[in-house]
ZADO-1210 file (C-alpha; in nm, 4 decimals, padded with zeros to 6 digits):
<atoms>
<atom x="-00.6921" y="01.0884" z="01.2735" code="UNK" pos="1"/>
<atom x="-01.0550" y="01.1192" z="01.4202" code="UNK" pos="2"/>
<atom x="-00.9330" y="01.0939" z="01.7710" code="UNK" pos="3"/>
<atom x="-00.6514" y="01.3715" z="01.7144" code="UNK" pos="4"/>
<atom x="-00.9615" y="01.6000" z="01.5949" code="UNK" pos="5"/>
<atom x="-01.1331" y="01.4965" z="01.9038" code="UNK" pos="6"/>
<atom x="-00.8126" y="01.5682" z="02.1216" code="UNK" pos="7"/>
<atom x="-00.7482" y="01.9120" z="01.9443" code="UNK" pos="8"/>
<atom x="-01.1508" y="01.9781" z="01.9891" code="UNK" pos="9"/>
<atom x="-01.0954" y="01.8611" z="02.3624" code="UNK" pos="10"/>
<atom x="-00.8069" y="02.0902" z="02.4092" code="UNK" pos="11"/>
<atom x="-00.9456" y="02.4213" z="02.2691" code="UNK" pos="12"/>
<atom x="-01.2942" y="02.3655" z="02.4721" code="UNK" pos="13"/>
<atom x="-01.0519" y="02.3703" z="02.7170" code="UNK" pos="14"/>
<atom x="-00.9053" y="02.6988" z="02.6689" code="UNK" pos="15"/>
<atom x="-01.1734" y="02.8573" z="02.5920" code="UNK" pos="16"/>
<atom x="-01.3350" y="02.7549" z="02.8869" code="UNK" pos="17"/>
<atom x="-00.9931" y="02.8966" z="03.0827" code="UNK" pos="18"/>
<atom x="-01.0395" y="03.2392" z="02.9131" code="UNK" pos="19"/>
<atom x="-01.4237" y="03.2445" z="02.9753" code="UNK" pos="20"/>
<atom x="-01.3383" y="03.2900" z="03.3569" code="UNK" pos="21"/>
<atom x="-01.1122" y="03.5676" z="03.2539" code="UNK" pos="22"/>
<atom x="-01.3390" y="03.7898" z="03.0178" code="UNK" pos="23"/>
<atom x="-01.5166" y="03.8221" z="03.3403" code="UNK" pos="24"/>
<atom x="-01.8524" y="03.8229" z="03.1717" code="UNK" pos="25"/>
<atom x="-01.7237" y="03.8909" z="02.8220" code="UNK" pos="26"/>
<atom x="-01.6202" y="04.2759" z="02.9334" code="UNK" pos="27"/>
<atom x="-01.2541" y="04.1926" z="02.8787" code="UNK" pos="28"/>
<atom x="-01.1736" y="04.1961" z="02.4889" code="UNK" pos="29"/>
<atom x="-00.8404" y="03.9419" z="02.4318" code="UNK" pos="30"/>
<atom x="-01.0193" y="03.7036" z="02.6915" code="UNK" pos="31"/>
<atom x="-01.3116" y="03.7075" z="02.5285" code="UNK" pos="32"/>
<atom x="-01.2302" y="03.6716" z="02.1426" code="UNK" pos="33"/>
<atom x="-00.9972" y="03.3697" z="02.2838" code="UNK" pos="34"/>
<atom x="-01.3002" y="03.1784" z="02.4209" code="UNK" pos="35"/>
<atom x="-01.4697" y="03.2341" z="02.1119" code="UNK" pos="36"/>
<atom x="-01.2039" y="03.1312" z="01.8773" code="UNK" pos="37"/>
<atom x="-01.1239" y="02.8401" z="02.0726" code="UNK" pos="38"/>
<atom x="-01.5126" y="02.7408" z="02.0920" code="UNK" pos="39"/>
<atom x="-01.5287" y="02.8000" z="01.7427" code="UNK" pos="40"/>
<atom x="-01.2086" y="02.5127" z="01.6670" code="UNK" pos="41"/>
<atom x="-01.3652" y="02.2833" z="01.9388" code="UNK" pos="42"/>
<atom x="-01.7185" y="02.2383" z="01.7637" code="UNK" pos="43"/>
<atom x="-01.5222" y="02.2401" z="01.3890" code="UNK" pos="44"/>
<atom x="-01.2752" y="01.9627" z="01.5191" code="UNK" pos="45"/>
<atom x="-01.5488" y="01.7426" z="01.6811" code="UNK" pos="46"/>
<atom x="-01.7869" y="01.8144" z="01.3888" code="UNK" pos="47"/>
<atom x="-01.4684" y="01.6401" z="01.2020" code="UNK" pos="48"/>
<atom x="-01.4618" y="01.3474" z="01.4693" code="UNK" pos="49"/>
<atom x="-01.8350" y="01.2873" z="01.4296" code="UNK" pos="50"/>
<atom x="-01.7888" y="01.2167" z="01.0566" code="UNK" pos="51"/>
<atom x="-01.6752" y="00.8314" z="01.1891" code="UNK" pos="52"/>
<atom x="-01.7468" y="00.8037" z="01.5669" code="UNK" pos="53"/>
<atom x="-02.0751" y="00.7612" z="01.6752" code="UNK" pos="54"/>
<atom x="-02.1916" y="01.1178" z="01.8310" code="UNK" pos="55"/>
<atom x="-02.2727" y="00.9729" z="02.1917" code="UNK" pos="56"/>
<atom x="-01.9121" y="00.8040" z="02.2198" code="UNK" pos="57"/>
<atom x="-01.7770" y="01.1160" z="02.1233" code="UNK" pos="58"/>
<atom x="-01.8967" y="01.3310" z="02.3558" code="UNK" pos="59"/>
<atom x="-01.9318" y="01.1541" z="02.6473" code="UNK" pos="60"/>
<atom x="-01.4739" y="01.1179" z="02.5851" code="UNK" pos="61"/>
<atom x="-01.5488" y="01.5241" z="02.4485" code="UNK" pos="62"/>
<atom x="-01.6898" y="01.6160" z="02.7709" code="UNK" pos="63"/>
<atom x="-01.5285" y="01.3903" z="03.0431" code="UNK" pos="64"/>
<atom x="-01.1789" y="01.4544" z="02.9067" code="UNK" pos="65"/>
<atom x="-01.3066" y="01.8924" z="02.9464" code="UNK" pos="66"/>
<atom x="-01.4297" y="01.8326" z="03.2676" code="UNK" pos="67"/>
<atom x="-01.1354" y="01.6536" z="03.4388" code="UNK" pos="68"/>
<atom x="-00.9062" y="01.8827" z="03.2783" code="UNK" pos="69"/>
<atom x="-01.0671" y="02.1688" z="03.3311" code="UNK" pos="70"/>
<atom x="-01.1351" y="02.1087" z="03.6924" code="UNK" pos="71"/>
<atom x="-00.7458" y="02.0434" z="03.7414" code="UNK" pos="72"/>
<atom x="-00.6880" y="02.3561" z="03.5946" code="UNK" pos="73"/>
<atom x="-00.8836" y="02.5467" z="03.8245" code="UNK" pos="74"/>
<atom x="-00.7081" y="02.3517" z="04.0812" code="UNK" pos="75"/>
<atom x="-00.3534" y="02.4702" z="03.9960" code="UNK" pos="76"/>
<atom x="-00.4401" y="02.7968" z="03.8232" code="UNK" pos="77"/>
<atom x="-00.7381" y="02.9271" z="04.0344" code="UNK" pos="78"/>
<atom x="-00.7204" y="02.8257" z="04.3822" code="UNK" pos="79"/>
<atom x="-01.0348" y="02.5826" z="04.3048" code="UNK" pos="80"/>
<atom x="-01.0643" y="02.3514" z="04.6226" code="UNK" pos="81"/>
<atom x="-01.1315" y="01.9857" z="04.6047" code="UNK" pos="82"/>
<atom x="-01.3037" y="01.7712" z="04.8691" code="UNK" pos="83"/>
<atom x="-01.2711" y="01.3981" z="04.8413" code="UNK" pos="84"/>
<atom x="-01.6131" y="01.3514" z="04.6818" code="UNK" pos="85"/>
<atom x="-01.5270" y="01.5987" z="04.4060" code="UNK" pos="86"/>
<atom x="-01.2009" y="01.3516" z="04.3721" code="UNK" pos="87"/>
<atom x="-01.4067" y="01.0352" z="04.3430" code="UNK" pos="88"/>
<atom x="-01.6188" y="01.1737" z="04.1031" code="UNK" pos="89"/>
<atom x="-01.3659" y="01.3040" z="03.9058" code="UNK" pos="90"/>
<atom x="-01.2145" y="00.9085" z="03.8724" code="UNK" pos="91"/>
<atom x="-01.5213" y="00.7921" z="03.8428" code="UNK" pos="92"/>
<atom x="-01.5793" y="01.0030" z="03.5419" code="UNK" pos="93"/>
<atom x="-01.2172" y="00.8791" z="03.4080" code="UNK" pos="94"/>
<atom x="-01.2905" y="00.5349" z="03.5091" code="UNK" pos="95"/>
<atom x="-01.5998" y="00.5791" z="03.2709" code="UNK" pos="96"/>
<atom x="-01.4237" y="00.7092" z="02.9537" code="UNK" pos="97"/>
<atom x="-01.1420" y="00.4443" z="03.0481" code="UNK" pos="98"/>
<atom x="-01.4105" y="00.1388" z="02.9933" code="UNK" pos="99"/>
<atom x="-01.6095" y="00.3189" z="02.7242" code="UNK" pos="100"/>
<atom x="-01.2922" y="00.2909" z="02.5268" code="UNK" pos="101"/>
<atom x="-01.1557" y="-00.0201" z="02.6391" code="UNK" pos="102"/>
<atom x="-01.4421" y="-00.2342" z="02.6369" code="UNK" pos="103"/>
<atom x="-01.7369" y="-00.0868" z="02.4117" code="UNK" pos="104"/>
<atom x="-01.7915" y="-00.2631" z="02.1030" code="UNK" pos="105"/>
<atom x="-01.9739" y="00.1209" z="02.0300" code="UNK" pos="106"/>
<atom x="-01.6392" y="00.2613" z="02.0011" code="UNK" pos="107"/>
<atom x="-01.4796" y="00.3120" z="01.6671" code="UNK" pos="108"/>
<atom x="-01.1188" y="00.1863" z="01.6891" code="UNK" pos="109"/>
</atoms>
């Protein structure tokens, strides 16, 4: 259950992160109350997820997972451009989650 809260917190950092680019500095109002809504659910669901994982496991998956997917996102969605160095780092940044989970006897399973 912790690590749906921690998906669900992933996923609506997200989108509000996607809708931050579109309030275009907070002017625009549905763009705007979306990114705080869904910043609102993200720190409520990990705040739920920190209850049993430790806090630095949690948000190193928290942020790594946001930052992959929202850097595809701007890929398809916004015409971001990435170089092959941006692409390595993005794996490495999987890669680290990936053994974090795997191999970390930090990791609540």
């Amino acid at each position: 259950m912790n690590y749906l809260f921690l998906g669900i917190a992933i996923a609506a950092e997200v989108l509000g992160t996607s809708f931050m680019k579109q309030s275009e500095g907070f002017t625009r109002l549905v763009p705007s109350l979306v990114t705080v809504v869904a910043y609102a659910a993200a720190f409520y669901c990990l705040s739920l997820t920190l209850r049993t994982i430790p806090t630095g496991i949690a948000y190193a998956i928290w942020s790594g997972v946001g930052i992959v997917l929202i850097t595809v996102i701007a890929w398809i969605f916004q015409g971001q451009k990435l170089d092959m160095p941006a692409m390595l780092g993005l794996g490495l940044i999987i890669a680290g989650v990936v053994v974090m989970n795997l191999f970390s006897k930090a990791v609540a399973h």
